[in-house]
C-alpha angles and dihedrals in degrees: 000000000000110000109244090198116045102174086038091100101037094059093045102049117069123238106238117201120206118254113255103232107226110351098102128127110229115224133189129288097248110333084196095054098102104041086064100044086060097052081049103055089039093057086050093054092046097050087048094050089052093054100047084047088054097046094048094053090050091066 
């Protein structure tokens, strides 16, 4: 059977590098971690600011 499409296959299949063993930089954990911890625990504190303002004015 003669392949009507001879580039066909080479577009469709992916091209797959062997992992280098060792060589690797090691990078932090999650350098944006914090930044968003705080945002976090400052919403927290707002939104609970807010509800105890809200209770108090209600007496």
């Amino acid at each position: 059977m003669v392949n009507r499409f001879p580039c066909y296959d080479e577009l469709l299949m992916a091209k797959f590098k062997p992992v280098k063993k060792g060589g690797g930089k090691k990078q932090p954990a999650n350098p944006g971690a914090l930044p968003c911890v705080v945002i976090v625990i400052s919403g927290i504190l707002l939104l609970s600011m807010l509800f105890y303002w809200v209770l108090s004015s209600g007496k």
